[in-house]
N, C-alpha and C positions, 0 to 999 in steps of 0.2 A: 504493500500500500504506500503513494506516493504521502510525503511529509508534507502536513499543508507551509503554502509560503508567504502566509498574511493571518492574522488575527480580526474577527470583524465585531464591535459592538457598536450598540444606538449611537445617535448623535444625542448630546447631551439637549434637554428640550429648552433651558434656560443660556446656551448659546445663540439660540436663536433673537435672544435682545441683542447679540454683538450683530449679527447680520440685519436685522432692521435697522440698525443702527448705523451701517453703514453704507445703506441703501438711499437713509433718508440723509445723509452726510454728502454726498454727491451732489445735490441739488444745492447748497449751500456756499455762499462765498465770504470764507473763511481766511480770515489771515492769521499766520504765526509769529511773535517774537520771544527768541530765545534768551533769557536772563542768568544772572544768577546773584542771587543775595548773600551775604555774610554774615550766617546764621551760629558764629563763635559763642557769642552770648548767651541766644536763649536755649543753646543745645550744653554749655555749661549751668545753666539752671537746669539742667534735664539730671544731669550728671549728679550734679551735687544732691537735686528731691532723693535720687535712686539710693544712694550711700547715706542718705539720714533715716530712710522711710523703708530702704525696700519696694516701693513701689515705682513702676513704669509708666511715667504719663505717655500719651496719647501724641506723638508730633503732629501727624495730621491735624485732632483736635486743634490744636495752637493755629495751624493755619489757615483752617476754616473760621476761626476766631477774626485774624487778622484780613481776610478776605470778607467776612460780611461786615466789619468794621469801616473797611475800606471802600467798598461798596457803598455802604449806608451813604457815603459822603459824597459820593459819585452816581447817583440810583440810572443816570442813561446808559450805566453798564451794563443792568439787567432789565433793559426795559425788552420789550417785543412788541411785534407791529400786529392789530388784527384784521380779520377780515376787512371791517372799512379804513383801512390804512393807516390806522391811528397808533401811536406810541403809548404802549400798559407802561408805566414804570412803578415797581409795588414797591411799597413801602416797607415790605421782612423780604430777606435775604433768607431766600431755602436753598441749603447747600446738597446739591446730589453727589453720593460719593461712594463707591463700592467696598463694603466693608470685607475682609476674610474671618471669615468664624474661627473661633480656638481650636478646630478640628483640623484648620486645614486643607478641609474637601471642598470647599464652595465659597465665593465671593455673591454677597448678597448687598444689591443696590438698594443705597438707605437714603433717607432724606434730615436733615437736619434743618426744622423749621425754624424761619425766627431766629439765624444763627449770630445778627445783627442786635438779638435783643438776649443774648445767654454768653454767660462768663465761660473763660476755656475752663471751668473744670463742669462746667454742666454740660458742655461738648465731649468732654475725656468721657465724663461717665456713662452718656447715653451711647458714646460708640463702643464702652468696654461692657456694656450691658445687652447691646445687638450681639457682639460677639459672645456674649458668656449663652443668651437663649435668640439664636436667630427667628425663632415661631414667636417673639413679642416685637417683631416686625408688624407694623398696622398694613403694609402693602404685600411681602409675604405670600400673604397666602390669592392678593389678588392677581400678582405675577405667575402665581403656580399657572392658575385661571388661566390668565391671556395670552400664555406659552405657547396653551395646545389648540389658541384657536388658527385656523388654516392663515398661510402666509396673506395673502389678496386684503381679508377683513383684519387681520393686525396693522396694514400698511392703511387701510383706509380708514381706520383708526387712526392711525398717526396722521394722516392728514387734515382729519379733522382737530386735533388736539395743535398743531403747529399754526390753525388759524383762530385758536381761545385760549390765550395766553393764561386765561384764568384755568381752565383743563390742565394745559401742560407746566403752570406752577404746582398743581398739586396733585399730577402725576411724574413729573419730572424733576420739578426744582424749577429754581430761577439759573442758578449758575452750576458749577462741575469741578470738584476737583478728585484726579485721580491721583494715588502715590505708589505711583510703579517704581520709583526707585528705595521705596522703602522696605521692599525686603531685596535683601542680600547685597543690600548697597551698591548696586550695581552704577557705576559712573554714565556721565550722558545725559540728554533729555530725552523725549519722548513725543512722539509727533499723533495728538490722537484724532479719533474722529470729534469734527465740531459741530453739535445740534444744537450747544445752546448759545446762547449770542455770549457769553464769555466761560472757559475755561482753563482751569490751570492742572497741567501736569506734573508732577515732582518728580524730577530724577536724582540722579547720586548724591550723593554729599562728597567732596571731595578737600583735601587739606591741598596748602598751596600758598605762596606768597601773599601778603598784602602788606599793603600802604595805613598805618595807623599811627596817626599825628606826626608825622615826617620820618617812620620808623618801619622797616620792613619787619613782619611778622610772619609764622602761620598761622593762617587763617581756615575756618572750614566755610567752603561755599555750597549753600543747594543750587543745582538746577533746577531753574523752571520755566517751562513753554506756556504763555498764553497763547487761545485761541480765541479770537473774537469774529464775530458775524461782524463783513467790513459795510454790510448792506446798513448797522445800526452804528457802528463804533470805526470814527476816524484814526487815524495816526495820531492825531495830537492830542488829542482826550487819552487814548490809551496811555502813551508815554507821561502824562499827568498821574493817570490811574497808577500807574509801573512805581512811580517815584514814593505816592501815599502808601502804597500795599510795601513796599522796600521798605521805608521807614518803620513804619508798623512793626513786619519780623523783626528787622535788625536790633530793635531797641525792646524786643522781649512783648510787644504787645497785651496786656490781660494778667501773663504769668504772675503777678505782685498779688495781682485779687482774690 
């Protein structure tokens, strides 16, 4: 008997948001800029909670902190245009952001409402609370739902949701941050799909020269790629937006509170 030469199982039915997702990403006119911030400080307050406390804050939390913060000051970041061509700009920052359970096995997209009106440690908690019980997800069990509906009705789904900003704030979020280079520190950015008119990806951390107060040091830098819908957000708002979201991280945003 020949030795088979391939192993076959399902396709995973909650991969199918990456391919909706990248279906509805095409149609959009998205622009990148690649950053990177000098994140020394608030990852030495990371260092030090760990060795007094034992415990592991949350980095991402910290940045969705400094993102709807930053946001908040800038709200045409997360606005959207509706069916009569009008600009939503909401007034809470919902952060969508794909959590990994303490299992391991599964990355579950969370929403952090209001992340404009909650301190980083009520960010840390609710995302190490997704991951301790992913079924205390409020959407969860509506994504199980809308997996297994046929591709055509999920897509025409999505296109009714991309013209009620109000749908797709509270099925999607207002903004996106991804943190792919938070496990295994892998160096680099990260180029993602852009659905929503601003998001940010995180990539490596990396140690490396800087410039502080006429003094070469090392320093550690995060990568990170914003994507913005260039159909809602110009060049020079963002590079605004770039400079408020920079200052924020750098000087520890929230972590005191």
């Amino acid at each position: 008997m020949k030795k088979a030469e391939y192993t076959a199982k399902p396709f995973p039915k909650n991969r199918r948001l990456v391919v909706d997702a990248g279906f509805m990403a095409h149609r959009k006119h998205v622009i990148y800029a690649l950053m990177e911030v000098d994140v020394t400080k608030p990852r030495q307050f990371f260092r030090e909670h760990k060795v007094n406390s034992g415990e592991s804050l949350s980095f991402t939390a910290f940045i969705i902190t400094c993102l709807g913060r930053a946001v908040e000051m800038d709200r045409n970041m997360h606005a959207y245009r509706n069916w009569r061509g009008r600009l939503i700009l909401f007034h809470e920052v919902d952060v969508h952001t794909p959590i990994e359970t303490e299992s391991g096995r599964a990355t579950l997209p969370h929403i952090i409402r209001g992340a404009n009106n909650k301190t980083f440690y009520d960010i840390h908690s609710e995302i190490r609370a997704i991951q301790a019980d992913p079924e205390s997800d409020p959407i969860s069990r509506k994504i199980e739902w809308f997996v297994r509906l046929p591709g055509f009705i999920r897509r025409g789904l999505y296109w009714i949701f991309t013209r009620n900003p109000q749908l797709w704030k509270r099925y999607g979020g207002t903004v996106t941050v991804s943190a792919i280079g938070m496990i295994g520190q892998v160096p680099g950015w990260g180029i993602p799909f852009g659905n929503h008119t601003l998001g940010l990806t995180l990539g490596g951390i990396v140690e490396k020269p800087g410039v502080v107060n006429g003094r070469i040091e090392i320093r550690e830098y995060l990568n990170i790629t914003l994507s913005m819908n260039h159909d809602i957000i110009d060049g020079a708002p963002a590079a605004r937006f770039f400079e408020k979201l920079k200052d924020l991280i750098e000087n520890g945003y929230g972590l005191g509170e």
